[in-house]
N, C-alpha and C positions, 0 to 999 in steps of 0.2 A: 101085850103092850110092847115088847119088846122087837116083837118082830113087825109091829106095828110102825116102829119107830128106824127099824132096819129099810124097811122098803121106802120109807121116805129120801132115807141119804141113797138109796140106788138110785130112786126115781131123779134126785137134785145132780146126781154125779152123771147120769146120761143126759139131762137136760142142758150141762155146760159143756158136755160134749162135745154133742152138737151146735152149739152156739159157737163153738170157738171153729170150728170145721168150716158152718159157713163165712165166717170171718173173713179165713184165708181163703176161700173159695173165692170170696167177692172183690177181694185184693189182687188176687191174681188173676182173675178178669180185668178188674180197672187196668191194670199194668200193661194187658196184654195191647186193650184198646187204644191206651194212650200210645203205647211204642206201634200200632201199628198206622195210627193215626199220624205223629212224626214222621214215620218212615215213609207215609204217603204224600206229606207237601216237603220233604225234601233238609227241614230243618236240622233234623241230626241226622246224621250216617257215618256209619264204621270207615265209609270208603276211603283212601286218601285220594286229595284234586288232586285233577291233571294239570302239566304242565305246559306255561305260556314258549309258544313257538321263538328260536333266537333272530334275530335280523341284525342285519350290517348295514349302514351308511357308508360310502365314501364321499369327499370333498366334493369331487369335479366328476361327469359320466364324462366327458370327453375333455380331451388337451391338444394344442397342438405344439410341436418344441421343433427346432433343429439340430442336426447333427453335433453332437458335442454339450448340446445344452441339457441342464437340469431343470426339473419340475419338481413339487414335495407336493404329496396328496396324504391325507389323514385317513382313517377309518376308524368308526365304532359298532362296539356291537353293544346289543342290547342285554346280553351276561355279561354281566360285571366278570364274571369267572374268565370270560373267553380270553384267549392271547391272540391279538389279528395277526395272520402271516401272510408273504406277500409273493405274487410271483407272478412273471410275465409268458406268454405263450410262444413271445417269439424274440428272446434274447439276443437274435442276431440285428434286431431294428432297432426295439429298446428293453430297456433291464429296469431293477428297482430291488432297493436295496432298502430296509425299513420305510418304505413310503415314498424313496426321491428317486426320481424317473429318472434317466438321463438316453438321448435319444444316441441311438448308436450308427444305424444306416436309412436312407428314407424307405418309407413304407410305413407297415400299419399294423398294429400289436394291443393284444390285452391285459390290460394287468389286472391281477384278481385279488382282492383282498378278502381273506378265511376266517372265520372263526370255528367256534365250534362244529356248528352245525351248515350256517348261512354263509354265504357269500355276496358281495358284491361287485361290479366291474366297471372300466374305465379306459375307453377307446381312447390309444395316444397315436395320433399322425405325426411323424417325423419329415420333418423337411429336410433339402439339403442346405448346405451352407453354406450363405452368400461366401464366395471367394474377395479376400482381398486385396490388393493389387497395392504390393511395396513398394515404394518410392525410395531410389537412392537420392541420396543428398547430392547436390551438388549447390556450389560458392563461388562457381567461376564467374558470374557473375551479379555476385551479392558487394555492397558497399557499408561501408561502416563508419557510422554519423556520430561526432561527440559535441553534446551539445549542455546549456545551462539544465540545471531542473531546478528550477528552485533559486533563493539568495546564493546558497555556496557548496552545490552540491553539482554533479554533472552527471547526464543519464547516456550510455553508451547502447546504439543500437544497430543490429545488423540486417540488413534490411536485401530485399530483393532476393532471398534465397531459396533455394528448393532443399525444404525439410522433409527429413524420415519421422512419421509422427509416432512411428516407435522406437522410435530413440529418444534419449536422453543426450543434453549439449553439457559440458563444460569449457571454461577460459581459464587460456594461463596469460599473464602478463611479467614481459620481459625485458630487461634493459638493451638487450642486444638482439642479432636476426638469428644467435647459433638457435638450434634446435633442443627443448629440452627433454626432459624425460617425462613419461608418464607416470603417476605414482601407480604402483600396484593396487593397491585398495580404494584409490579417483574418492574419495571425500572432498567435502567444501573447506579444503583448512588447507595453510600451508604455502598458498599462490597459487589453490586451485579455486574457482570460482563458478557461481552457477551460472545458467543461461537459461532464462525463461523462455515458452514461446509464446508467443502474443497472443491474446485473446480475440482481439482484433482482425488481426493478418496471418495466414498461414505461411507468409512468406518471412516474417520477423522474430527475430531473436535480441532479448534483451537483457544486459549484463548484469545482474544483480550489486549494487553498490554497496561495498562494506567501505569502512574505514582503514582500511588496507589499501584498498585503491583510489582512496581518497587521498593519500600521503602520496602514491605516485603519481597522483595529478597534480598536484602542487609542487612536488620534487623537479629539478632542471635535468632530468635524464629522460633520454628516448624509453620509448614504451612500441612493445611490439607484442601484437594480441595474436595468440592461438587459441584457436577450436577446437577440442573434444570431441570428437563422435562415438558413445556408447550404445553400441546396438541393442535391443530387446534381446533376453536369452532366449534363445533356441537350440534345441538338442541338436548334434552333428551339426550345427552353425558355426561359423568364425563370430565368434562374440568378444575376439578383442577391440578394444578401444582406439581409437586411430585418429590421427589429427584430419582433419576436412583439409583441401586445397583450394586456396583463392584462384588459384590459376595450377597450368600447368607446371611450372616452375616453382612455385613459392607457396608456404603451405603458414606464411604471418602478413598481419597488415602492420604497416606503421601508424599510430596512432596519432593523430592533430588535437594538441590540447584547442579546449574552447576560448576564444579573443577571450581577454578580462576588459571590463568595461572601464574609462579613462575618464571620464566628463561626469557631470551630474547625477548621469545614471550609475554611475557606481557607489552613490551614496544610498543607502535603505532607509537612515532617520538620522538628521542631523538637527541637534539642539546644545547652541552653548549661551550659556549666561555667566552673571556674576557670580551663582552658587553652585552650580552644576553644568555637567557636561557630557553628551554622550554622540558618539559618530560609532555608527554601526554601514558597514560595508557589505556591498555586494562579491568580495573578491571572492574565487573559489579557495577553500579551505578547507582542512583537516578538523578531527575534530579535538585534536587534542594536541598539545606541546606547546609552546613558548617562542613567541614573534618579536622584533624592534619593528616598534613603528615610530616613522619619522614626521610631523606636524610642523607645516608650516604655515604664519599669518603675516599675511601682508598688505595695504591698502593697493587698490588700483586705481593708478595713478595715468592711465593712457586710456584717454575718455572714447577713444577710436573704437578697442575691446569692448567695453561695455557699449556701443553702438551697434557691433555687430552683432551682441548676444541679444540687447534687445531687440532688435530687427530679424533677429534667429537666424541669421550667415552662418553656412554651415562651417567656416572657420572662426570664430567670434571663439569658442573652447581653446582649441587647437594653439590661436592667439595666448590665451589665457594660460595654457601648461607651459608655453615657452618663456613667457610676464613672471609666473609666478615660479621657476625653477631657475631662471638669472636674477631674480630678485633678492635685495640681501634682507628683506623682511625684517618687521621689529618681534617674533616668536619665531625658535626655530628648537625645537627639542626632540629628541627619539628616547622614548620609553618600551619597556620590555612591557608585553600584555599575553594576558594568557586566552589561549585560542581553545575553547571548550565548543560545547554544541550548537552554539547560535551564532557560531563563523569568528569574524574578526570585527572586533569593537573595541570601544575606547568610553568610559563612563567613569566619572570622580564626581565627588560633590552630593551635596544633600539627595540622599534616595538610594544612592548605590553604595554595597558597602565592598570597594576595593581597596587597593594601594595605592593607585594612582592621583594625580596632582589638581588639582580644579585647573584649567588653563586662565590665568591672569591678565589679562591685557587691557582691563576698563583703561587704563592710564592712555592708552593709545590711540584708542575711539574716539573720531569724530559723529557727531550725531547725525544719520539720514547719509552717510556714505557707502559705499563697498570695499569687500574688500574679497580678498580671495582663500580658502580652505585647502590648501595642499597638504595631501597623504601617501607616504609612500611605506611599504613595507620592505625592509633590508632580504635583500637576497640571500644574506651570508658569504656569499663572495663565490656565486654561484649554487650554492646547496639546492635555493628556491625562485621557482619563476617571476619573474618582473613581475612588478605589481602598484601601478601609482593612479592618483586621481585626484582631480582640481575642480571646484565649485565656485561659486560666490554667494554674499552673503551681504544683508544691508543692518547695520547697525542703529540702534536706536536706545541713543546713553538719554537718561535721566538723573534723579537728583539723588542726593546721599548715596552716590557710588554705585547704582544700579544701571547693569545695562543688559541687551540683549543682541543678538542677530540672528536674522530672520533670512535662512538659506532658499536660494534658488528654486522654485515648487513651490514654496510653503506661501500659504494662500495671505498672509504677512508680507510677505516681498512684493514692493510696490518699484516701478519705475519713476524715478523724479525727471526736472530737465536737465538733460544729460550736455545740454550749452554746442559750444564749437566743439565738431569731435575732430579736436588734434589731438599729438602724441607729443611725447618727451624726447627730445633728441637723444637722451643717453639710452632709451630704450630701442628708438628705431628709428637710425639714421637715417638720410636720406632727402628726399624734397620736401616732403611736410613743412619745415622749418623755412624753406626759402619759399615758400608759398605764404605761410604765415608773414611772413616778411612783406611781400609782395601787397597782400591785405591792409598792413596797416597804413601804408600811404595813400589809400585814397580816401582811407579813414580819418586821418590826420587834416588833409585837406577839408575836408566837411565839415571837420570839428573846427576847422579854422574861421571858415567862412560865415557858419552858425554863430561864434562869438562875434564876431564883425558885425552881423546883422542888428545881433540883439545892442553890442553899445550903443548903433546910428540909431535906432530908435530910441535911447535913452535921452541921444544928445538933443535930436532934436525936440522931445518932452520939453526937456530941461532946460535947451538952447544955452548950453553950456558956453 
């Protein structure tokens, strides 16, 4: 029984023997099939990939520059890793220095941009380089124009000259012909001044207008303009600064202030009423300091003057400044005004808020007559240049103290009938007066004759 029972557990112990044997038998066959299966479409493998080839781009394959000039060209490579460097095959033509070309003699050169592994390249043709042909200045026969710009501004310009267009101009303006200095360091300050070139004309040079020169054209002192000539710097050049010469002789012009206008036209906007007042002028002026201006109103009373102006005689004005500057006028007053940005004016009354006075004279106005606007600005007793102007103006008074006058231009200024144009003997002696004389006798007579008439026909009506 016993051994009975023994051969059973050998028999069961070799039977899992071998069960467990083919197990792994079978296992490692599948294994082997599946890994060789794999390794036959490529899916898994021990190998490490291979690596993608590096490439370079540059900007531009070909450029062309001239002598002296720069180019910038880029490059990438396709490793991020790479660092591009740069280098040309023939430095004597052109060079390049992180990517910017610069062409050095004409001819023909490569430049190569590296990375790691790749390169790429980039034909530069150098040209030569246009030469350019320097012009000296010359002034001997340039002229210099001063004229209005504007209400009260005046633009200086020097014309017909032969400019160096690399240079730079400046102006000095001077009371006298001596010669002055040049500043060392030529800034725009000081009575040194710029000089534009025209945009326009290559032969024109224009004065840059500050407010500094705006005082010496208003001032009664001569004015005498010098030019600057600063050359372009140049190594081993004379690159100092040097006055230009108008001539052989003379290295300043003398300066002609611009006419100021005297008549009508030197008025810009004139408006006075019973509440308000403003006379704004064309005169040339500063933009800043403190003026007498002197206002005078008077009727005209020489019907001649206003003949000629309406008939537009180009002395009918001229009349007119001579009427209204011997006239003893019923206004005559001079107030101080302050002379800011918008020139020389004169405004009191509703709307403006100054110091000055409303000008008063309803009491004096007749209604539908003229009279005349005289302005003049005090010189100072020489400080400042002449400066006067005479208008006229036609009034039109209404009720409860309102009136107005309607200046010369303004589309309100009406001509009436202006009658016999005689004159006043106290203002302009002469025949007028014996001519007028002369008139009324045969006026006389007719008015004589004409009564005569009309009683014989009364009488005989009446049969007196």
């Amino acid at each position: 029984m016993r051994k009975t029972i023994r051969l059973i557990f050998t028999i069961l112990i070799v039977v899992a023997i071998l069960g467990i044997y083919t197990n792994v038998c079978a296992t490692s066959a599948g294994s082997s099939e599946a890994s060789s299966d794999a390794s036959s479409d490529g899916s898994s493998s021990s190998q490490a990939p291979e690596e993608t080839a590096e490439t370079v781009t540059i900007s531009e394959s070909a450029i062309t520059i001239k002598v002296d000039e720069t180019k910038v060209l880029t490059a990438e490579s396709s490793d991020e890793e790479a660092t591009i460097t740069w280098e040309s095959d023939k430095d004597t033509v052109a060079t390049v220095v992180n990517g910017t070309v610069k062409g050095i003699s004409p001819g023909s050169a490569t430049i190569t941009a590296k990375g790691k592994t790749a390169t790429a390249t980039c034909t530069v043709t150098v040209e030569a380089k246009e030469e350019t042909t320097v012009t000296e200045s010359d002034f001997s026969k340039a002229k210099v124009n001063v004229s209005k710009d504007g209400r009260f501004y005046v633009a200086v310009a020097i014309t017909g000259a032969t400019i160096n267009e690399s240079s730079d101009y400046y102006a000095m303006i001077t009371e006298t012909n001596t010669k002055p200095s040049i500043p060392e360091d030529l800034l725009v300050k000081n009575g040194v001044f710029s000089l534009l070139k025209d945009k326009n004309s290559k032969t024109t040079l224009n004065l840059v207008i500050s407010e500094e020169i705006m005082d010496k054209m208003v001032s009664n002192k001569d004015m005498y303009l010098w030019v600057i000539e600063k050359p372009e710097y140049k190594v081993n050049a004379d690159n100092t600064p040097k006055f230009v010469k108008f001539s052989s002789e003379t290295e300043s012009v003398k300066l002609n202030r611009v006419a100021e206008p005297t008549y009508a036209d030197a008025f810009f906007a004139t408006d006075m009423t019973y509440n308000s007042d403003q006379i704004i002028l064309n005169f040339t002026s500063s933009e800043n300091g403190q003026r007498n201006m002197q206002i005078k109103i008077g009727k005209i009373t020489d019907k001649a003057i206003l003949q000629k102006i309406k008939d537009q005689n180009a002395t009918g004005f001229s009349d007119l400044m001579r009427f209204a500057k011997s006239d003893k006028s019923f206004y005559n007053k001079t107030s101080k005004i302050d002379v800011k940005g918008y020139g020389i004016k004169y405004e009191a009354g509703t709307g403006y808020d100054t110091n000055l006075s409303i000008i008063d004279i309803g009491k004096n106005l007749e209604d539908d007559a003229y009279y005349y606007l005289y302005v003049k600005m005090d010189d100072e007793n020489g400080k400042y240049i002449a400066q006067e102007a005479v208008t006229l103006g036609q009034s039109s008074v209404i009720e409860d103290g309102k009136w107005y006058i309607f200046f010369y231009g303004n589309e309100d200024f009406k001509w009436g009938d202006l009658g016999s144009a005689t004159t006043d003997g106290t203002q302009m002696p002469g025949k007028l007066p014996q001519t007028g004389q002369a008139i009324l006798i045969p006026i006389s007579v007719v008015a004589a004759i004409s009564v005569g008439i009309f009683f014989a026909k009364k009488y005989k009506k009446y049969e007196f």
